[in-house]
N, C-alpha and C positions, 0 to 999 in steps of 0.2 A: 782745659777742654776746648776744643775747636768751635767753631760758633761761625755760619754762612750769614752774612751781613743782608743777603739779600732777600732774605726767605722773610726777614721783618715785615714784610711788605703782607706777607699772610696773614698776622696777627690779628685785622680787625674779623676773620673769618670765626665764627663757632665750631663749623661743619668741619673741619679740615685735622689730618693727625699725619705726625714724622712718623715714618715707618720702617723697619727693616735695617738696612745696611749701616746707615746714617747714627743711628744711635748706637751701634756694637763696635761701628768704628768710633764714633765718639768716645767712647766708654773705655777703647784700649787706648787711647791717645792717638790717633792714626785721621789723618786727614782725609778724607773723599771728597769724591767731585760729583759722584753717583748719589743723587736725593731721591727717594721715594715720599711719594703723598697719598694718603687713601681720602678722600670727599665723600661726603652724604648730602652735597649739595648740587649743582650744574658743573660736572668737572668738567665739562670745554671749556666754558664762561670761565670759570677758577680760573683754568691752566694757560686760556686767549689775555686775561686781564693781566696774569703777572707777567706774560711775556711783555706789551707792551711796556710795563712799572719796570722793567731792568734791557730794555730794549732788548731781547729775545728772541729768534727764532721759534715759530710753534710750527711743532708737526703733530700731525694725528695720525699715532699708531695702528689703532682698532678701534673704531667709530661704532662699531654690533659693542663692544664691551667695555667702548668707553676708558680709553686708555689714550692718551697725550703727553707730550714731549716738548718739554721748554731748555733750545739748547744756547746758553750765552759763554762766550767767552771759550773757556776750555771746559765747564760746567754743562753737568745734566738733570734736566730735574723731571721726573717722571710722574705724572699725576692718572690715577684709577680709582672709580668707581667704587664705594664700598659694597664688599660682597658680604652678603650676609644682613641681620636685622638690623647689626651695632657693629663697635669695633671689637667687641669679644668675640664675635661669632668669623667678622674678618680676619682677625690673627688665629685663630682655628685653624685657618684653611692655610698657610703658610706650610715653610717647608719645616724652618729648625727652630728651636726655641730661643737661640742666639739672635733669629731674625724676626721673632713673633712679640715683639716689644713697641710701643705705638706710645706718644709724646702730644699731647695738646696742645694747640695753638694759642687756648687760653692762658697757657702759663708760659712756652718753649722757656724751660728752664728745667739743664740734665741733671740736676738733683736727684738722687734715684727715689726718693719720696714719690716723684711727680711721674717716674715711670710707669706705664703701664704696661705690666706684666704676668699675664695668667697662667705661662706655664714655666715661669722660673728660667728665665732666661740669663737674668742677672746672674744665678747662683753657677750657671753652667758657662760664662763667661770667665766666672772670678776662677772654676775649677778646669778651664780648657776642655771646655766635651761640647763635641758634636750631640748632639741628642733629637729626633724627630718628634713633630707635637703632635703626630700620629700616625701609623700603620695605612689608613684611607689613603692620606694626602702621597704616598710614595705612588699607589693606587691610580692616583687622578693624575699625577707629571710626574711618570715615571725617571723623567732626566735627572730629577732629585737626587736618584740611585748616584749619578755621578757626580752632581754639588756637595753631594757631601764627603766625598773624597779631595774635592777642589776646595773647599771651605778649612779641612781638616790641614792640607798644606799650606794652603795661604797662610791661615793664623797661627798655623803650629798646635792644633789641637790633636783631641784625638775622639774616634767614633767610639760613642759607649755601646755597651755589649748588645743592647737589646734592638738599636739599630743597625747594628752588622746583620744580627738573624733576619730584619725585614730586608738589606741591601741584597743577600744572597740569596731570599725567598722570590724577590721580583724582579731578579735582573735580567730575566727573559723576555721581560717587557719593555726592554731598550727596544729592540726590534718596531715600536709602534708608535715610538718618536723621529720627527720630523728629522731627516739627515743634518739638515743646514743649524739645528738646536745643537748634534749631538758634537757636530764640528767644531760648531764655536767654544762648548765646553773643553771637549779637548784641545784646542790650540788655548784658553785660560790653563788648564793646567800645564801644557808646554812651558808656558810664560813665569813658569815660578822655578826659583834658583836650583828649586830640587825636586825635577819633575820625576826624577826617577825613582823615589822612593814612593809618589802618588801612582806613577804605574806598575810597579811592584804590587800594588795593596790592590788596585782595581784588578791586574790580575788575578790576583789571592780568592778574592772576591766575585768574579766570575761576569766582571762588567766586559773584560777587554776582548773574550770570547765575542761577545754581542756587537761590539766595536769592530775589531778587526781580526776576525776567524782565522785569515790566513796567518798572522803571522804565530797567533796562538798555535796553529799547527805546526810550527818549526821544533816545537817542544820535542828533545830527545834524538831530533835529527842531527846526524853525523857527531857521535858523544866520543866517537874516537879523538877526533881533533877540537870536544867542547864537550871536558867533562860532566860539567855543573851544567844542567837542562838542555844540554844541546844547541842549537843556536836560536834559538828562544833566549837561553842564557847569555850568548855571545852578544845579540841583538839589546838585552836590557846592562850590558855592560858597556857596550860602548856608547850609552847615552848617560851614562856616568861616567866613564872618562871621557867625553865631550863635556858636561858638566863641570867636571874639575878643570878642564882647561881655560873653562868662561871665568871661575872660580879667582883663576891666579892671573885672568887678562890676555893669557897665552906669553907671559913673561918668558915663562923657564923654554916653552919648545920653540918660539920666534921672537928671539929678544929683540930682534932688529927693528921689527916690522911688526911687534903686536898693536901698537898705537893706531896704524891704518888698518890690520886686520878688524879692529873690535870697531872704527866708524863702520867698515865695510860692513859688516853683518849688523848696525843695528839699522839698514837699510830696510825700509816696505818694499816685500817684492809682490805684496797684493794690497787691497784695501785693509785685509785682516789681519794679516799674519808679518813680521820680521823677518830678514833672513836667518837669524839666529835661532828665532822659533822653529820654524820649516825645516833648518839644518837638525835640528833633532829629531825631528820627525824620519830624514833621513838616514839617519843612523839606526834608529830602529827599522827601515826595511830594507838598508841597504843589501841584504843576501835573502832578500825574502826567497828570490829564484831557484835556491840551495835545495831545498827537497824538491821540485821536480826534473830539477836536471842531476841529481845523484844518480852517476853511475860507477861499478866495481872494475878498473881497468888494473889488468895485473896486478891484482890483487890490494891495489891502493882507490879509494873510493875518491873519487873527482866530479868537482863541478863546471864542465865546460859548456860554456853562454848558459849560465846562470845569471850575468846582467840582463841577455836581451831578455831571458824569462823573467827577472824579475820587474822590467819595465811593464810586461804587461798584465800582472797582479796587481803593481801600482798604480795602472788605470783604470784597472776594474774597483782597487781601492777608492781610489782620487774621486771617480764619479760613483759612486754610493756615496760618499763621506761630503758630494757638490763640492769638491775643491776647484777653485778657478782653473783655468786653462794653463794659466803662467803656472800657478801651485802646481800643477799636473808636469808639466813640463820639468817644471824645477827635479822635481824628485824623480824623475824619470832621467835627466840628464847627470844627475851625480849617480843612480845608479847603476846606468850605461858604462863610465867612464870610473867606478870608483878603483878599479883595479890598477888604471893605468901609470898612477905616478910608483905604483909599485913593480910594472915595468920596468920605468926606468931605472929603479936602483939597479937592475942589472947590466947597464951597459958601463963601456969603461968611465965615457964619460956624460957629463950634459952638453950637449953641443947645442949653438944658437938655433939649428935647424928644428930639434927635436921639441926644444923650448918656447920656437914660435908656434909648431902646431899643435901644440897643447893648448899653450892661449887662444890660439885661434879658433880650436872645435870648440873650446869652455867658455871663450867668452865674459859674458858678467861673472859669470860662473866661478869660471877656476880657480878664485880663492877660497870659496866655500868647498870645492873637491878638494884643494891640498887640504883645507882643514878636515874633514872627512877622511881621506885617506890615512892622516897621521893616525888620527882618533884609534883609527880600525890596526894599524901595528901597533899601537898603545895599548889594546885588548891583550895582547899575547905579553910574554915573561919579557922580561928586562933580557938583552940580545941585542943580534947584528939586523933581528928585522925593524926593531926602532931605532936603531943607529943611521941604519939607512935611508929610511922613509921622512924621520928628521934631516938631514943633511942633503938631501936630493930636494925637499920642500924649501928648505933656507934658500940653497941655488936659485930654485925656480922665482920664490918669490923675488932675490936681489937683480934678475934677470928683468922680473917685472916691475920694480919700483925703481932702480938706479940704474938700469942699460935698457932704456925701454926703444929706444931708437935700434938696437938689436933686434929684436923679436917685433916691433912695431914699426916699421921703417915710414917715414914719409912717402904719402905717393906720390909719385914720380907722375902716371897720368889716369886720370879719373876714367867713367865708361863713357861719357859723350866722344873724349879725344882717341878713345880705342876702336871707337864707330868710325869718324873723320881720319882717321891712319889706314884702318885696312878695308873703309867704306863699305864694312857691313848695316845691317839695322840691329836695334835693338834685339837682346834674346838672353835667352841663358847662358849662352858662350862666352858674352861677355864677363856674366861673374867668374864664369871658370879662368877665362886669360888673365884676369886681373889675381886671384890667388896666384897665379903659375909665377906674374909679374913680384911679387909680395915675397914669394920664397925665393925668387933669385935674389931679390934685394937684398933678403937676410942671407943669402952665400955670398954676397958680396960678386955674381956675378955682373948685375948691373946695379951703375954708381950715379949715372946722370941721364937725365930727359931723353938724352939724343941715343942713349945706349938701350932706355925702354922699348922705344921707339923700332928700334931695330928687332930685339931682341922679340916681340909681339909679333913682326911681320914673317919673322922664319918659323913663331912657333905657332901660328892660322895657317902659315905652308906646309907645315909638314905636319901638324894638325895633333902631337906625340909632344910628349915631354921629354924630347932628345936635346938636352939644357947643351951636351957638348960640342953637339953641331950647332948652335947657334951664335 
C-alpha cells in the first residue's frame, strides 16, 4: 500500500481524518497525489502549519467554507472544515460510497479494521460499483450526475442500477451547475483512454443533452450517408477511431513520424487541457455545421460551408462551456480547415506550393488537422478514401519534418528592411509582402537577398501578384 511520508507531520492532531480519494486509491494499489483532510479543529491553522512542516505553498480556496490548499512539490493536499456534528454525518454528505470512507490520524494505518466506513464502501470497491450514499447529495451538486460517469471509467467500474434511476431523474439539473465545474469534468473524462465509451453512457443517460444540446441534435441527421444515428453516430465514431490511433501511438497510419506526432499533442495548449485532449473534443464537433447547412441539390443532400457554420456553434459552445480563447480558437480552426487535406487528395500531385500554404494557414496547428482529417476517412469502410487521406498526410508531414526548408524557407528579409527598401511605414502591407516574399521563395522564384529585394520593389509597384512580371 502506498503511504505519503509527509502527512506524518499530522499525527500529533486528534481532530483530523483521510478522506475520500486517498484511501480508494490506496486501497486499489494506485498512487495519488490528490489528498483530502476533513478538521474539526482551526483548518487554516492545520493546513498554514503543515505547509510550513514540508515547505508548501498555502492557498485559501474558500475562506466562507473554510477550505485550503497545501500545494508541495507535484502534490496536493486539500484541507475542509467538517460539515456536519462528526465524521458520520460528514461522509453522509459525500457523493459515492467508494469516496465516503474517512481514516484517523490517531492510528493512519489502512488496515481495513481502522476504516471508517458507514456505507460499505469497501464492499463496493472489492465488487467495482459506483453506488451513491444518497438520492439528496445528487440533489445538492448536481455535477455528481457526471463523476459518476468519470469515476465509473477511470476505475473501470460500473454504476449499480439504483443510481442510474437517480442519474437520469436529475440530469436536468446540470443546467444549474457552474459552466467552468461542468468543463473541467468533461475535459477529466476526455483525459481517460476511453473516453468514448464514458460518452456513450452519459449520452444513454441524458447528461450530454444538458452539456452540449447541439451536437445531441445531429442525432439521425443525414442517415443516408450515416446509417447508425446519423452523425451523432459519425461524431461518437470518430472519437473512437481517434482513440484507437492514440491506442497503437499512430504506428500503423504514420510510421515515420508517430514518435514527433505523440510529443506534439501531449503539448498544453491551455492551462487545462492537452492537445490530445482538445483534439477529441474536436472530433466530436467536427461536422457540428452538418444539420443546418443540409441542403437537397439534385437530388444528392450536401453540406456546403458547413465548416464556417460549424465554427460558430463552436463559439456559442466554447463560451457556455468558458473555454479559453486559444481552446475556442483551437476547435474553431480544425474545424474551418478539417476538409482541406481532403482536398488535396484530389490533385495529381502535392506540390511545395500547396504544402507551404497549408502549414502556413495551420500553423501550430496542422499536425493536429492532419491527424483529424485522417481520423474522419478512418470513419468510413476500408477504400481509396483512406488510402488517400493516409498517403497525402505521410507527404505532408515528410514535407514538414525532413524538407522543412521547402515549405519554410529562410528569410531572406524581415519587415524593418521591407520598410528601408521601399521607404514605406509600418502597416499591414507589410505582413502581406512578406507572405507574397515566403511563397516566391518556396517556387524557387527568388534564391538570394539581392533577388528579395527586387522582387518586393516591383511587387509595391504594381501593387498585384503578377510573380511573372517581376
Amino acid at each position: 500500500m502506498y503511504k505519503n511520508k509527509k502527512i506524518n507531520y499530522l499525527r500529533t492532531y486528534k481532530n483530523i481524518w483521510l478522506v475520500g480519494g486517498y484511501i480508494r486509491d490506496s486501497l486499489l494499489d494506485k498512487i495519488t497525489k490528490d489528498i483530502d483532510f476533513v478538521t474539526a479543529g482551526n483548518t487554516k491553522k492545520i493546513a498554514r502549519k503543515f505547509a510550513d512542516k514540508i515547505n508548501g505553498s498555502f492557498v485559501v480556496l474558500d475562506n466562507f467554507n473554510k477550505t485550503y490548499r497545501v500545494v508541495a512539490d507535484d502534490e496536493i493536499y486539500d484541507f475542509s472544515k467538517m460539515q456536519g456534528k462528526n465524521i458520520l454525518e460528514d461522509l453522509s454528505r459525500r457523493d459515492f460510497t467508494i469516496n465516503a470512507m474517512a481514516l484517523s490520524f490517531i492510528t493512519y494505518d489502512l488496515r481495513l479494521t481502522n476504516v471508517i466506513d458507514p456505507f460499505n464502501g469497501l464492499s463496493d470497491i472489492k465488487n467495482k460499483v459506483i453506488r451513491c450514499v444518497s438520492e439528496k447529495n445528487f440533489v445538492e451538486d448536481p455535477l455528481r450526475l457526471l463523476r459518476a460517469y468519470r469515476f465509473a471509467g477511470q476505475l473501470n467500474f460500473s454504476i449499480e442500477r439504483k443510481t442510474k434511476g437517480f442519474i437520469k431523474k436529475y440530469s436536468h439539473k446540470l443546467k444549474n451547475i457552474a459552466s467552468e465545474r461542468i468543463q473541467n469534468e468533461l475535459f477529466l473524462m476526455l483525459e481517460l483512454s476511453d473516453s468514448y465509451d464514458v460518452i456513450i453512457k452519459i449520452y444513454k443517460a441524458g447528461l450530454l443533452e444538458e452539456i452540449m444540446p447541439e451536437l445531441v441534435k445531429t442525432l439521425n441527421t443525414a442517415r443516408c450517408y450515416y446509417p447508425k444515428m446519423g452523425l451523432l453516430g459519425h461524431s461518437f465514431y470518430a472519437l473512437k477511431t481517434l482513440e484507437n490511433f492514440y491506442a497503437s501511438d499512430f504506428k500503423n497510419i504514420f510510421p515515420k513520424f508517430y514518435k514527433k506526432i505523440n510529443t506534439h499533442l501531449e503539448e498544453k495548449l491551455s492551462k487545462t487541457a492537452k492537445r490530445k485532449t482538445l483534439l477529441k473534443l474536436a472530433a466530436l464537433l467536427h461536422d457540428i455545421g452538418k444539420p443546418k447547412s443540409a441542403k437537397k441539390i439534385d437530388g444528392r443532400l450536401r453540406f456546403f460551408e458547413h465548416e464556417e457554420m460549424g465554427c460558430d456553434i463552436i463559439n456559442i459552445i466554447g463560451k457556455r462551456l468558458k473555454l479559453s480563447n486559444n481552446e475556442i480558437k483551437y476547435l474553431k480552426t480544425l474545424t474551418l480547415h478539417h476538409m482541406r487535406l481532403g482536398n488535396l487528395t484530389s490533385a495529381e500531385k502535392l506540390t511545395d506550393r500547396a504544402a507551404w500554404r497549408f502549414f502556413r494557414d495551420l500553423r501550430d496547428d496542422a499536425i493536429d488537422l492532419i491527424v483529424l482529417s485522417v481520423t474522419d476517412a478512418y470513419t468510413y469502410p476500408k477504400g481509396k478514401t483512406r488510402t488517400l487521406h493516409k498517403i497525402i498526410a505521410n507527404k505532408l508531414l515528410n514535407k514538414f519534418y525532413r524538407q522543412k526548408e521547402k515549405i519554410a524557407p529562410i528569410k531572406l528579409l524581415n519587415g524593418f528592411e521591407i520598410m528601408k527598401t521601399l521607404k514605406i511605414p509600418e502597416s499591414p502591407l507589410i505582413g502581406k509582402i512578406l507572405k507574397e516574399l515566403e511563397e516566391a521563395q518556396v517556387l524557387k522564384k527568388v534564391k538570394t537577398k539581392k533577388e528579395a529585394e527586387k522582387f518586393i520593389k516591383c511587387l509595391y509597384k504594381t501593387k498585384k501578384n503578377l510573380y511573372n512580371d517581376c
